[in-house]
Each structure stands twice: as C-alpha cells, then as structure tokens.
N, C-alpha and C positions, 0 to 999 in steps of 0.2 A: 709641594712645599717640602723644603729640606729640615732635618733635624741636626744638621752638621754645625750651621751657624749660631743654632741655641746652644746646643753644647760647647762650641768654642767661648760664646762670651760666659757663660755659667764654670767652664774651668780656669778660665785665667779673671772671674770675678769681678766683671766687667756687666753686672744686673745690677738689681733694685727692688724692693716690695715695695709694694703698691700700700698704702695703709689700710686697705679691703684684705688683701693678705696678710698684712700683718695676725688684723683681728681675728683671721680667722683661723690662723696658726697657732695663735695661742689658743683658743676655743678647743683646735681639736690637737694640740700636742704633738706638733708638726715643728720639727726644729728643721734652721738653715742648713744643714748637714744631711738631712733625709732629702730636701727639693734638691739638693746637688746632687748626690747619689741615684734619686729615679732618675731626673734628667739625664746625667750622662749615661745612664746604663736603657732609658728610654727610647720609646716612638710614638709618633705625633699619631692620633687616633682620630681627630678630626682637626678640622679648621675653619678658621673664622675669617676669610678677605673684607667684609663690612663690618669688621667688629667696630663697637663705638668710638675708639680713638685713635687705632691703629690696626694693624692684620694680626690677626694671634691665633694659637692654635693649642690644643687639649693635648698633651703628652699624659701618656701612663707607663712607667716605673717601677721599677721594685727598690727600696733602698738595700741597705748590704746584710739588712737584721732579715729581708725578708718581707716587710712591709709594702703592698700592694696599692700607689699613690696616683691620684690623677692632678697634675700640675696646667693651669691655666697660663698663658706666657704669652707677652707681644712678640715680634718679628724683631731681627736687626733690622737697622742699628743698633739700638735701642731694647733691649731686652728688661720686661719687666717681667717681675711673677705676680698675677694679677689674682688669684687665689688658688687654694692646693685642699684636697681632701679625698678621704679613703673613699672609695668607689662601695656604691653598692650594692652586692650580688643580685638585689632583686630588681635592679635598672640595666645591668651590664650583663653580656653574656661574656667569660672569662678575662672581665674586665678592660675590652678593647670594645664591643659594638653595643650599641643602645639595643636595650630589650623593647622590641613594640607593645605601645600600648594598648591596652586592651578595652 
C-alpha cells in the first residue's frame, strides 16, 4: 500500500470526515490542519484490505508543532479520515508498532 495517493488527495483537498471523525476530533482537540500536516509529512503503519466499507490504512505523523498523530483513512478514490488520535506510548513502541500484549 502506497502512501502517495492519500497524500495527493489530502493536498489538493479532495477528502471528507467521516462524522466518527468528526466526534472525535473535537473530543480530543484535533483540528483539520494537524490531520493534513501528519498525513503529508506521514507513513502508513498498518493496513486494513477488509476494512468494513472500503481498504483503509493507519498513518502516523507528526504535525509541524510537533504533535505525534495516528490518522485512520480509506484508500482512493475516495479518501476519507475515518478517525485520528494521539497514540499511546504504553500500546506503541515509538509510535509505529503495536506493543504485545501481555
């Protein structure tokens, strides 16, 4: 899975939140400025080919303050951001792999 084609629709602004995103961007103080910033400065960290409505894939990001984001996002066409939030150190090892559980 390429990361090229999310970031072209995410720079020329050609996405959508999902209203699961929405809520949860307000919840955790996530503006549309931060998901553009991880995204193009991102990479896909996992993927999803049977996601439930389309192929989507887990990007994580730093926006430009610094902030360490994990963005949920369908595939083109069609690029949605399906939900976004700060990763947790005690799940992620350096915020790219799942930590095993224990």
């Amino acid at each position: 899975m390429e990361i090229e084609g999310v970031r072209f629709k995410i720079g020329t602004g050609e996405y959508r939140f999902s209203d699961h995103a929405v809520k949860r961007m307000i919840k955790r103080s996530i503006d549309r400025i931060e998901i553009e910033e991880a995204v193009l400065s991102g990479e896909i960290i996992e993927e999803y080919p049977d996601d439930k409505y389309s192929p989507s894939c887990l990007i994580y990001g730093k926006t430009k303050g610094g902030r360490n984001l994990h963005i949920q996002a369908s595939l083109p066409p069609s690029v949605v951001i399906i939900t976004a939030y700060d990763p947790d150190e005690a799940e992620w090892i350096n915020y790219r792999v799942r930590r095993k559980k224990e």
